[in-house]
C-alpha atoms as one frame of an Amber mdcrd trajectory, in Angstrom:
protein
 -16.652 -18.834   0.751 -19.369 -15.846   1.173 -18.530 -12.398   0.214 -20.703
  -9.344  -0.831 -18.489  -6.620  -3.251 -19.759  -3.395  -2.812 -19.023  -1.614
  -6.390 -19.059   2.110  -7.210 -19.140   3.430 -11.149 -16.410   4.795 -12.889
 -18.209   8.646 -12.427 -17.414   7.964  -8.559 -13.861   7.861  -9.251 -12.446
  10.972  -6.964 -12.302  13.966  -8.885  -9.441  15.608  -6.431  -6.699  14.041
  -3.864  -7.244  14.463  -0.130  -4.267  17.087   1.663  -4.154  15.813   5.817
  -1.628  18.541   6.216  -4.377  21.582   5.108  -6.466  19.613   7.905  -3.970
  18.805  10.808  -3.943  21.014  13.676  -0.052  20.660  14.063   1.452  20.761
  10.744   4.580  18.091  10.348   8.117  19.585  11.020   9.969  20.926   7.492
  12.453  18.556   5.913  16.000  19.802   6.199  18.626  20.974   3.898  21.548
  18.481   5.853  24.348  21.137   4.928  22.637  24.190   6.239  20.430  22.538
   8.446  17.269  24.676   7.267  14.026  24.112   6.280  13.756  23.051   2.363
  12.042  25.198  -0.118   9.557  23.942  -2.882  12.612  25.193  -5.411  14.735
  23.596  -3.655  13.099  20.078  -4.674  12.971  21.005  -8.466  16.192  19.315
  -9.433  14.956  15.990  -7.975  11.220  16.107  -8.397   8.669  16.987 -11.001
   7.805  20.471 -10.046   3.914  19.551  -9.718   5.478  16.974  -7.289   7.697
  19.275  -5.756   4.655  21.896  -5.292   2.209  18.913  -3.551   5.076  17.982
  -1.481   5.316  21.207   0.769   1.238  22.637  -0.028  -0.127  23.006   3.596
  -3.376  24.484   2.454  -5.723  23.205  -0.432  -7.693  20.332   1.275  -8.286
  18.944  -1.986  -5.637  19.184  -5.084  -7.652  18.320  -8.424  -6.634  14.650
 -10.561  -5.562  15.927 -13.835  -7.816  13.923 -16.430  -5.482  12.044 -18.288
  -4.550  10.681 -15.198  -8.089  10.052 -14.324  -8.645   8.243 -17.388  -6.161
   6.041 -16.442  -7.731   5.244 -13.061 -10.383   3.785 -15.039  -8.267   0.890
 -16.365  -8.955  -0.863 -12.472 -10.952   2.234 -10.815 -12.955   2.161  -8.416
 -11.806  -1.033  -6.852 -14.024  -3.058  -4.862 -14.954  -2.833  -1.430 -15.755
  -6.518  -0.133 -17.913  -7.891   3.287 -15.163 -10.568   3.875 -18.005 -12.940
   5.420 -16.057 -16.346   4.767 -13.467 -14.586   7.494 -15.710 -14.226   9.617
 -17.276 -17.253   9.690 -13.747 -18.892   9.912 -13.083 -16.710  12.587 -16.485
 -17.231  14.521 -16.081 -13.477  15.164 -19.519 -10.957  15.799 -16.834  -8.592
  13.926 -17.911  -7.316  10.651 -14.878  -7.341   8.517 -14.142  -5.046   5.174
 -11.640  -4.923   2.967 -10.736  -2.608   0.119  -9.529  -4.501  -2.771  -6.381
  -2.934  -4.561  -4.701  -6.270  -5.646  -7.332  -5.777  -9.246  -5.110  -3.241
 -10.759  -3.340  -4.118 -13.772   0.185  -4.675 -11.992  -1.602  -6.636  -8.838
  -1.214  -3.983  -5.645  -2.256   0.112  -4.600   0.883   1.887  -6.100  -0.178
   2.382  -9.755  -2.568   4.994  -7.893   1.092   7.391  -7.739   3.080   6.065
 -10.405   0.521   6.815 -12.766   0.397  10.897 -11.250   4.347  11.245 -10.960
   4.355   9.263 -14.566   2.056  12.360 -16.197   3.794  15.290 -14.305   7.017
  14.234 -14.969   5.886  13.803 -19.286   3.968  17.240 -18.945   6.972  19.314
 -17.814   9.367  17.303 -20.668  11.346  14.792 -18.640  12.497  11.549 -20.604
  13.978   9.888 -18.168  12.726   8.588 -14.813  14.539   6.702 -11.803  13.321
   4.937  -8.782  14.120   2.380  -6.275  11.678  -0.740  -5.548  11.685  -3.232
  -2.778   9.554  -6.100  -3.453   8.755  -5.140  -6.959   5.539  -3.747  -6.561
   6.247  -0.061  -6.396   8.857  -0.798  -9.864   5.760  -2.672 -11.777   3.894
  -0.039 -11.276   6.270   2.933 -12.065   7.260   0.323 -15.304   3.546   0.205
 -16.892   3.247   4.275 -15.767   6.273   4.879 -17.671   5.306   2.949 -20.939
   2.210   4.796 -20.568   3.481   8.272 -20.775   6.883   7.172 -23.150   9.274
   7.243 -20.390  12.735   5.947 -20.056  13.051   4.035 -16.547  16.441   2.602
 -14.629  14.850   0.835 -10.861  17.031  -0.428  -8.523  15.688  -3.295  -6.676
  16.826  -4.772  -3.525  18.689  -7.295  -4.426  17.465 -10.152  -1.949  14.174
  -9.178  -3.786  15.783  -9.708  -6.720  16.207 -12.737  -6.117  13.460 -13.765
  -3.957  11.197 -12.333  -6.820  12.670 -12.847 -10.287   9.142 -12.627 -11.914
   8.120  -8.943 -10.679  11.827  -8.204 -12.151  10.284  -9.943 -14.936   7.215
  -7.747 -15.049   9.568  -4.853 -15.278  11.142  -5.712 -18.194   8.171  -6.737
 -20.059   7.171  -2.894 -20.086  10.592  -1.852 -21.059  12.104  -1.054 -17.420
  16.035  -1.461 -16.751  16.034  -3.006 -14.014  19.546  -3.133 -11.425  19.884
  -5.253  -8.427  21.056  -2.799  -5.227  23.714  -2.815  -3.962  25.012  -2.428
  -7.729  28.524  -0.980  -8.751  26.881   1.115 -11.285  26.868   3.971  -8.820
  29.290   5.925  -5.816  26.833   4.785  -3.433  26.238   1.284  -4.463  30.082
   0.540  -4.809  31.020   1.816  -1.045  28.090  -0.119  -0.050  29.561  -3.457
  -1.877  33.131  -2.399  -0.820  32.835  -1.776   2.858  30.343  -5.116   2.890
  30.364  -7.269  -0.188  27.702  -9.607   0.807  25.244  -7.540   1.582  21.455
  -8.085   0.292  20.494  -4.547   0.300  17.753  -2.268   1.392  15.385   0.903
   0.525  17.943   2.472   1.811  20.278   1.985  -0.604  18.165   1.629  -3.718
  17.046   5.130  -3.143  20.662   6.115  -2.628  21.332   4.867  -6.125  18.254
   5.910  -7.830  18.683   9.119  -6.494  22.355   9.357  -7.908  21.338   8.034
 -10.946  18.962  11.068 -11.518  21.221  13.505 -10.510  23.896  12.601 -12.970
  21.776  11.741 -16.170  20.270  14.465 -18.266  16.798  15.147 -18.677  15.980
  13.063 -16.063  13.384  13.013 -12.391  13.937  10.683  -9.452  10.173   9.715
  -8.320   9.482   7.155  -5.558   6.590   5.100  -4.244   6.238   6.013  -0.346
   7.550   8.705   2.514   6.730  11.585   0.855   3.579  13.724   1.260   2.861
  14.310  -2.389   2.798   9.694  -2.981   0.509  10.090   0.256  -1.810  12.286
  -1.500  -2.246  10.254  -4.571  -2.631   7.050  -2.862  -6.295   8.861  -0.871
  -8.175   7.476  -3.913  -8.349   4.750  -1.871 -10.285   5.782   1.295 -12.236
   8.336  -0.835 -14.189   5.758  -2.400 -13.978   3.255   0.334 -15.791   5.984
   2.446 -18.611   6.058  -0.301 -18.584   2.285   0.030 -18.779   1.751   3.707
 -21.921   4.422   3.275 -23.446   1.764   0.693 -22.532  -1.143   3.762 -24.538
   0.744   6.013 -21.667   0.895   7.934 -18.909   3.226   9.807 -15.778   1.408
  10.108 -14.398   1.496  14.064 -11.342   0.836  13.132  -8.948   1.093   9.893
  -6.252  -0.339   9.609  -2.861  -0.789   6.490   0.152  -3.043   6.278   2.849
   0.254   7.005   6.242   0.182   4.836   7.121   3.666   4.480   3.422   4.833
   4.487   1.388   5.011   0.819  -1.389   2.324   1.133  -1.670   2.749   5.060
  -1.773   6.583   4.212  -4.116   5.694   0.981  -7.064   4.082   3.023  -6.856
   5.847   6.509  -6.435   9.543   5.675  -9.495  10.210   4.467 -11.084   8.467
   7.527  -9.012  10.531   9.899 -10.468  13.268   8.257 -13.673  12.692  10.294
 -11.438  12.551  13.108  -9.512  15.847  12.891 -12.415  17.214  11.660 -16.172
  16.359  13.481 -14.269  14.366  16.344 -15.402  11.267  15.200 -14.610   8.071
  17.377 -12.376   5.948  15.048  -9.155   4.003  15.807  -6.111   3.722  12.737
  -4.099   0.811  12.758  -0.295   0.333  11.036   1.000  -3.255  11.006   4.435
  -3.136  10.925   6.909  -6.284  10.405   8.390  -7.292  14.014  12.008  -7.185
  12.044  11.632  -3.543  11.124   9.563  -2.108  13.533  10.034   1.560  13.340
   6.669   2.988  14.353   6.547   0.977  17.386  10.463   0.836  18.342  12.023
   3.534  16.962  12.716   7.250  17.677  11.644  10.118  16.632  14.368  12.287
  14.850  15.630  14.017  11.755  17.009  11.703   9.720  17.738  10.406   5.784
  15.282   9.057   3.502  18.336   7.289   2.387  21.396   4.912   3.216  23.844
   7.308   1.684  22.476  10.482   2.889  21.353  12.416  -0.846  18.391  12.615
   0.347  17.030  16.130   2.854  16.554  15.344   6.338  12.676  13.907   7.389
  11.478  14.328  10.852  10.305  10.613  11.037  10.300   7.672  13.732  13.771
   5.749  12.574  15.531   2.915  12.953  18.542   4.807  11.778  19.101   4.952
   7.742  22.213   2.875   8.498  19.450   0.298   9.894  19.865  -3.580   7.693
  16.435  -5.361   8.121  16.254  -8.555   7.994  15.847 -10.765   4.340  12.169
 -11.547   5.311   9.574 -12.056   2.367   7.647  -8.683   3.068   9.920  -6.871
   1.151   7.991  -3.352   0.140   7.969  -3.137   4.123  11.652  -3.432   4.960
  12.321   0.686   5.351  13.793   1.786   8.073  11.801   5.035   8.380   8.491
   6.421   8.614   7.063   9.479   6.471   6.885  12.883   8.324   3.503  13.231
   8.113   2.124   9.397   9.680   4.912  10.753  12.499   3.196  13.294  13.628
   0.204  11.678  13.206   1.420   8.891  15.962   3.250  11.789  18.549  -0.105
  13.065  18.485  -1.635   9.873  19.243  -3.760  10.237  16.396  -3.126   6.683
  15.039  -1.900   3.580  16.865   0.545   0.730  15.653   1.680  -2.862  15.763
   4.222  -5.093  14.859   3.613  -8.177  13.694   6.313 -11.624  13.427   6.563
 -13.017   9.637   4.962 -16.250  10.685   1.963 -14.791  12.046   1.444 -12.416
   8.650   1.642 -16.145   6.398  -0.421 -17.910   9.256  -3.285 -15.166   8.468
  -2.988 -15.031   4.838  -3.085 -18.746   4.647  -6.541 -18.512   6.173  -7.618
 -15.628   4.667  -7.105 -17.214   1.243  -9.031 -20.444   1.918 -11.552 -18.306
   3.735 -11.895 -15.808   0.774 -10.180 -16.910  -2.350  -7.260 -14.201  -2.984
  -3.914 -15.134  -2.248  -2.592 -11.589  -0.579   0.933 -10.081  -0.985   2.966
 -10.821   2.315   3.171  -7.169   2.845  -1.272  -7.016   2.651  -0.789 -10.448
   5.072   0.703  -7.631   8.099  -2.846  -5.877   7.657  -4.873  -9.402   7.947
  -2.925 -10.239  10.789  -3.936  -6.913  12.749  -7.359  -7.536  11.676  -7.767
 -10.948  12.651  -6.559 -10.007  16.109  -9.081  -7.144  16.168 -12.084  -9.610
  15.539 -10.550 -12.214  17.928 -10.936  -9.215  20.230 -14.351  -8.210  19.192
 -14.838 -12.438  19.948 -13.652 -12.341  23.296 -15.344  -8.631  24.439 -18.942
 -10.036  22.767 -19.331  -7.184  21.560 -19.090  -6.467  17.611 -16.784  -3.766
  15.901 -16.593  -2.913  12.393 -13.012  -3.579  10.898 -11.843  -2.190   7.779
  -8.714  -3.173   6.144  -6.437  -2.335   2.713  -5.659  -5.822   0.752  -2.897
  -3.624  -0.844  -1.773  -6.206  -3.515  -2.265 -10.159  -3.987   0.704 -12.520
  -3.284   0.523 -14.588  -6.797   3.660 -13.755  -7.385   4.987 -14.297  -4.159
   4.166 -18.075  -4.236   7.928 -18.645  -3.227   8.192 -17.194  -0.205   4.616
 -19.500   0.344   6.264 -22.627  -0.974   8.507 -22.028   2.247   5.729 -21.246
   4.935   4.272 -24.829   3.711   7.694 -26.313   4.121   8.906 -25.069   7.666
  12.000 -23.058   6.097  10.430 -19.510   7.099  11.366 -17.979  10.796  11.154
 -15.159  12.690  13.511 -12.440  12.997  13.962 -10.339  16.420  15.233  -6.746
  16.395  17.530  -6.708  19.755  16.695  -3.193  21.675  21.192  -2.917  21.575
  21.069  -3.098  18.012  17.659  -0.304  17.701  19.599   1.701  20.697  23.182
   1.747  18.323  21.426   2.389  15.376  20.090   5.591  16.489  22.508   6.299
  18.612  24.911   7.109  15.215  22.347   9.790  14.013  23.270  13.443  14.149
  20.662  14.878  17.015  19.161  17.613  15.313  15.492  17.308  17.549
């Protein structure tokens, strides 16, 4: 194994979050109010959000929107992560590729999302909220929010999927250690969750219905803010930290990345690392290509439609102008759980109509086959979901092999995968499979959504 870190000082930590939208050309399309069928107002978020949420959820202006310092302080814990030369890939791959990666799976909780939990953790103390909800899927996103929460003295309820419940009893576990409640979903502790468990008693769950809960939750208990860990524009603009400091990195490489790619769920680390690279893009008109890996099983970006449409199985939530595989859309139980969503968030949407970013999806046996070798080839076990974004990378520098020609590949290792060792244990064993999306069942899906585009 042969790797070079490329380490910045605690004074390089970003001082302010990166805004696309003040930057994009063609703003994103308003979310909807689903009754009237008009655009939202900032107000009209307040009884969900944090009102500094609400506010960086619909500012189309300010390029940059300052960290507040105790939340800075608390970047420090794990901030600036490293940026590494992944040369035992490389060599593995017998690639003239240079390949980076941007090492998130060193914060306290193991993956990218503290980056938001810790912002929506502080604005949510600041404006006297107790009590916090959310929805997780592989546990990551909940882990995060759960150490955030402790932080600030929150209350948290997260519901978590329950096939990841199950799948992944120790990030539950994680949870609870910092004081989270933490409900499987479908649950019959809400409306939503008991139609769900009514009309289909077996069934495993999804985003979509942990949000439906979580959101329900908040609405009903006093004193009390829904916050979330992808989608939205203001969990975008936290995660930017990333790329920020990976651009001051890649400077200290001697290097330009020509292409950047994420693992893509519902959007926060792809958004976190490539944003601030498109930047260049929309900007000086530089010559770079961004990447989302999507699962094959839920491949929205790549298979779905563009359309209004819920952030949620139940339909609480306003109406996002995404690419969809229908809220109503089941993915399949496969081990990449934080990537099972059925949506995409409005602004990575207009990103791809635009053809400003490209993406791929990618069959679960492929993702373990590449983060089997990129653990013996650089010593970090990566979460499944981070395994999509080795994948796309590998193929890029099998590319780069094949052309003889070199390209500079930059990719987010959004988490590590030590707690994932399960769904491992059955990649060793034969047990795991592929799952194929049928264009019927995409075509039916979508077909059921009210066409407001």
């Amino acid at each position: 194994m042969s790797t070079k870190k490329f380490l910045l000082e605690e004074k390089d930590i970003p001082t302010a979050w990166y805004n696309i939208v003040a930057d994009m050309k063609n703003k994103p399309m308003p979310m909807l109010n689903p009754q009237t069928k008009q655009p939202m107002k900032e107000e009209d978020l307040y009884p969900l959000f944090s009102k500094a949420a609400a506010h960086q959820e619909m500012n189309t202006t300010d390029t940059w929107i300052e960290i507040p310092e105790e939340v800075r302080d608390l970047y420090k814990v794990w901030r600036p992560t490293p940026l590494v030369r992944a040369y035992g890939l490389e060599k593995a791959l017998d690639t003239p590729a240079h390949i980076y990666f941007k090492n998130e799976s060193v914060s306290p909780i193991g993956s990218h999302k503290l980056n938001s939990a810790i912002a929506q953790a502080y604005y949510c103390k600041q404006e006297g909220v107790t009590n916090i909800t959310t929805e997780t899927g592989a546990g990551q996103w909940g882990a995060a929010l759960s150490y955030a929460a402790k932080a600030f003295g929150l209350e948290l309820a997260v519901y978590m999927v329950k096939v990841s419940y199950h799948q992944k009893p120790y990030r539950r576990s994680i949870m609870q250690t910092f004081g989270a409640q933490v409900i499987a979903s479908p649950s019959m502790s809400t409306k939503a969750g008991r139609k769900i468990l009514t009309d289909t008693p077996n069934y495993q769950g999804s985003l979509g219905t942990a949000i439906s809960e979580a959101v329900e939750l908040a609405m009903q208990t006093p004193n009390c803010k829904y916050t979330l860990g992808s989608v939205m524009n203001h969990v975008m603009l936290h995660q930017t930290v990333i790329g920020l400091e990976a651009e001051k990195q890649m400077e200290m490489a001697g290097e330009y990345p020509d292409v950047v790619i994420g693992c893509f769920g519902g959007g926060s680390n792809f958004s976190g690392i490539t944003f601030p690279f498109l930047r260049h893009k929309l900007n000086e008109g530089k010559e770079i290509r961004i990447v989302a890996a999507e699962p094959a099983s839920c491949p929205k970006l790549t298979r779905g439609q563009f359309q209004y449409d819920f952030g949620d199985e139940a339909g609480y939530t306003p109406l996002i102008p995404m690419f969809t595989l229908g809220h109503n859309f089941a993915p399949a139980n496969i081990h990449a759980g934080g990537l099972r969503y059925h949506g995409a968030g409005s602004i990575v949407s207009q990103l791809l109509k635009e053809n400003l970013m490209s993406a791929v999806d990618i069959q679960q046996l492929e993702t373990f086959k590449a983060a089997t070798l990129f653990a013996q080839a650089e010593g970090i076990i990566p979460a499944p979901e981070s395994s999509h974004a080795i994948a796309a990378a590998i193929r890029e520098a099998e590319q780069a092999k094949i052309e003889g020609k070199p390209r500079t590949i930059l990719f987010n290792l959004s988490g590590h995968g030590l707690i994932d060792m399960a769904a491992y244990d059955m990649y060793i064993s034969g047990d795991l499979r592929n799952y194929e999306v049928t264009d019927e069942e995409v075509a039916r899906n979508i077909s059921e959504l009210e066409k407001i585009i």
